[in-house]
C-alpha positions in Angstrom: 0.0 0.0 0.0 1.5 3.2 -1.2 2.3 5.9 1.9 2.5 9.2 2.7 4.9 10.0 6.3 4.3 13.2 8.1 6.0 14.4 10.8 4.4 16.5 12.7 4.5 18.5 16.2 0.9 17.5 18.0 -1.3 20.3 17.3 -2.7 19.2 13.7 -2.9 15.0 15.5 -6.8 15.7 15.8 -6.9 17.0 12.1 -5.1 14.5 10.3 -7.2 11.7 12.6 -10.3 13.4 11.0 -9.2 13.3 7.3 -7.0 9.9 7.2 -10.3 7.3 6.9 -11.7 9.0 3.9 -8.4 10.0 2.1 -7.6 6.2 3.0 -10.8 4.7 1.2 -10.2 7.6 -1.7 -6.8 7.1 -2.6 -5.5 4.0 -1.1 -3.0 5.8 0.4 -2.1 5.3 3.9 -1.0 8.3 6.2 1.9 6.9 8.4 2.4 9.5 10.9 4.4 10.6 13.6 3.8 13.0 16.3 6.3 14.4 18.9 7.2 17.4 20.3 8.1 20.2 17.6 11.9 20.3 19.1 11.9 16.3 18.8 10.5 16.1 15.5 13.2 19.1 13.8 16.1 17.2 15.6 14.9 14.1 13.9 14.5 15.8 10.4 17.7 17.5 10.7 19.6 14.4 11.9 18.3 13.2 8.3 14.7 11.4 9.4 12.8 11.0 6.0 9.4 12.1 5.4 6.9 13.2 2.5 5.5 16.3 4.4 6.3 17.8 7.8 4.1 20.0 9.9 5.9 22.3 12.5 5.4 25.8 13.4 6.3 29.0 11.4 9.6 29.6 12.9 10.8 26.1 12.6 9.5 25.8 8.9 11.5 29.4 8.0 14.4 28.4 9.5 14.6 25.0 7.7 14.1 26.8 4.2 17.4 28.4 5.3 18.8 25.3 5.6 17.7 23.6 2.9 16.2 21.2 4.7 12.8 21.3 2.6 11.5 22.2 -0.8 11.9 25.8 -1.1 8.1 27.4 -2.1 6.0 24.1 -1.1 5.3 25.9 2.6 1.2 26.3 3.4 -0.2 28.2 6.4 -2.9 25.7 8.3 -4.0 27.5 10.8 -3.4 29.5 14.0 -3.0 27.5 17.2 -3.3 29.1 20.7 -1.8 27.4 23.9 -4.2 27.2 27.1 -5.4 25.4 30.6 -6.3 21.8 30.6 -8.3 20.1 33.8 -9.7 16.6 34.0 -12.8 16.1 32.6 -15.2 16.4 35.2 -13.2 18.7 37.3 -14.5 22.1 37.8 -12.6 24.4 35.5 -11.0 27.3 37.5 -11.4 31.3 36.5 -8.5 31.9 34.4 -9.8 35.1 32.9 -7.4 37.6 34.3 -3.7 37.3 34.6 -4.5 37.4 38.5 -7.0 34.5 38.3 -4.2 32.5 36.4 -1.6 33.0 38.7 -4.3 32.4 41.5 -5.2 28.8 39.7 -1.4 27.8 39.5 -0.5 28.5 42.7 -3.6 26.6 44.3 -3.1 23.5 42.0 -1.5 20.6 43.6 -0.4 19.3 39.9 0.8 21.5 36.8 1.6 19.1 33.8 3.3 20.7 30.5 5.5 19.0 28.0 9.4 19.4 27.8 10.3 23.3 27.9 13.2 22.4 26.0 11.3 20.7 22.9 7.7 21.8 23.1 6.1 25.7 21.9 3.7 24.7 24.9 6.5 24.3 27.4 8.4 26.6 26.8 5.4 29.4 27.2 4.2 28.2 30.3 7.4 29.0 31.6 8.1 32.4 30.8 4.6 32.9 32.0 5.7 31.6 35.5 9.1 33.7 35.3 6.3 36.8 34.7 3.9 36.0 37.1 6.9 35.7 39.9 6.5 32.6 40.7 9.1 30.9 41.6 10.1 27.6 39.8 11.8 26.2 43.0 8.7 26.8 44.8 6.7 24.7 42.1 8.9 21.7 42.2 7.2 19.2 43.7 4.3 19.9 41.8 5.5 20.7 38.3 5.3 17.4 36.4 7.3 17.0 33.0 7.0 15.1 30.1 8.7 14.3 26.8 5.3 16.0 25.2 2.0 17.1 25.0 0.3 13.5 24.7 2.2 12.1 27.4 1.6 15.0 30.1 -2.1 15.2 29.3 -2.3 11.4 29.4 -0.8 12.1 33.3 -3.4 15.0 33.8 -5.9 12.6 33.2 -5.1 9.9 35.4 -3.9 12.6 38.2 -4.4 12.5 41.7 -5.0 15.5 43.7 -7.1 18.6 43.4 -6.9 21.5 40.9 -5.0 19.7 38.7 -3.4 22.2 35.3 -2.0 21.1 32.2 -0.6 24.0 29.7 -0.5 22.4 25.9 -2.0 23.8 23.0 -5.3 23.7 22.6 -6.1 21.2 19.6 -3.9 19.0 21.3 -6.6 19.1 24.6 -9.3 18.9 22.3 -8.7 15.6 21.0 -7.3 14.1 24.1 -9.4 11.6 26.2 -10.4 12.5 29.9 -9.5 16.1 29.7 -10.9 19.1 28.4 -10.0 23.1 27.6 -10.9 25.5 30.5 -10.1 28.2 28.6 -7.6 30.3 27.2 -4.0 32.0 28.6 -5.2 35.1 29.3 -4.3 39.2 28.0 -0.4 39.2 27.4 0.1 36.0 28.6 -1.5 35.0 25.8 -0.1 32.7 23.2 -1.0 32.1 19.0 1.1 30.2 16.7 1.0 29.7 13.3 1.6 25.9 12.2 2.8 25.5 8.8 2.7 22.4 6.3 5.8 21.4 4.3 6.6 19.5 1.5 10.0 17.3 1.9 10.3 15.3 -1.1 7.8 14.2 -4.1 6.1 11.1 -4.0 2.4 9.9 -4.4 1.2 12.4 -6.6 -2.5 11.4 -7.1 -3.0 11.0 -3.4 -1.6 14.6 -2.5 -4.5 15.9 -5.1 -6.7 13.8 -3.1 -5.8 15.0 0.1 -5.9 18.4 -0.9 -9.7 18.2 -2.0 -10.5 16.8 0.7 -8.9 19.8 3.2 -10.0 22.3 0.8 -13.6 21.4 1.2 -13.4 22.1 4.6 -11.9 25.4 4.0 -13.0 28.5 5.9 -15.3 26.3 7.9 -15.1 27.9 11.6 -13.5 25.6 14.3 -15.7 26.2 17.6 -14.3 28.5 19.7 -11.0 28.1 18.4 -9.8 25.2 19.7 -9.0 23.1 17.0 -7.1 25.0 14.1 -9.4 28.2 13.3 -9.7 26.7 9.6 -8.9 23.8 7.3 -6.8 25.5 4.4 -5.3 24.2 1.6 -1.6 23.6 3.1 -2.4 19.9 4.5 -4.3 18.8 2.1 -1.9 20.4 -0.8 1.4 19.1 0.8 0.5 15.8 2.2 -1.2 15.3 -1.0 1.4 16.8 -3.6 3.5 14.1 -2.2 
């Protein structure tokens, strides 16, 4: 069976899970896909990891046109990602809509579970939000739990014990994970949008790429509810997975 391989940071996991059964039964072409943190998956394609089309975010994409590390012009914009709070499902959500309620919700929780600062968009926020807020990272510690990504440290959140449980991770990453759900947004300047970008790596599969393509592109411009998935299904997925 002929194959496309994306690599691809976690915030487009939910998308590509909605489009890969029909493009599947379309094209006979099977999506074999990988999803990691965005610093894990640009070590791996720097470190010479094939793959037919990469998804990453806009500053990772730009920097490996510099480096000619993907086909220069083949770059599509899928959408706009924003990084927020996760609780368990269930759990009452806390009042995160001022920067004061924020801090007020991380200091009370007895868990806070983000992915590697050193490899994750998400991680890496929620840490110079601490370093704003003044809160001390010594004095989180012992409740600051850490994992290699996004889908491991929600998987924790939902299996946590202890009350007021956090997780910080994008938000279309929360959306499509089991047991938890978004309680809302990072609020004012704390806030947090990134731009995810599609990118071709090397040709292969033609007629499924076209396929692909139609597929996202009839979805395009729908609006994702309350923008927690990515705020609309352009072309770029559908055009690079599928020009591949």
């Amino acid at each position: 069976m002929p194959t496309i391989k994306l690599l691809s940071g976690g915030a487009v996991q939910g998308l590509v899970a909605q489009l890969h059964d029909s493009f599947l039964a379309e094209t006979g072409c099977h999506i074999e896909c990988v999803f990691d943190a965005v610093g894990t998956i640009e070590g791996g394609l720097s470190d010479g990891e094939p793959a037919d089309l990469i998804a990453l975010t806009d500053a990772q994409i730009t920097q490996m046109e510099q480096d000619g590390l993907v086909v220069a012009g083949s770059a599509r914009i899928l959408g706009v990602v924003k990084t927020g709070i996760a609780v368990r499902k269930g759990d009452k959500a806390p009042d995160i809509g001022t920067i004061d309620d924020l801090e007020a919700a991380l200091l009370a929780a007895e868990g806070i579970y983000i992915p590697d600062p050193a490899l994750s968009t998400a991680g890496a926020h929620i840490m110079r939000v601490l370093r704003k807020l003044g809160i001390d990272e010594e004095s989180l510690k012992t409740r600051l739990m850490v994992f290699p990504n996004s889908e491991a440290a929600l998987a924790a959140l939902a299996q946590g014990q202890g009350n007021g449980l956090l997780g910080c991770i994008q938000t279309t990453e929360i959306r499509f994970a089991p047991n938890v759900v978004v309680a809302g947004m990072l609020p004012g300047k704390l806030s947090l949008s990134t731009i995810h970008r599609g990118h071709q790596q090397r040709v292969q599969q033609p007629r499924a790429g076209r396929a692909l393509h139609q597929q996202t592109d009839r979805r395009r411009g729908r609006p994702i509810a309350h923008s927690h998935r990515l705020r609309s299904l352009t072309d770029g997925l559908a055009e690079q997975a599928l020009s591949v």
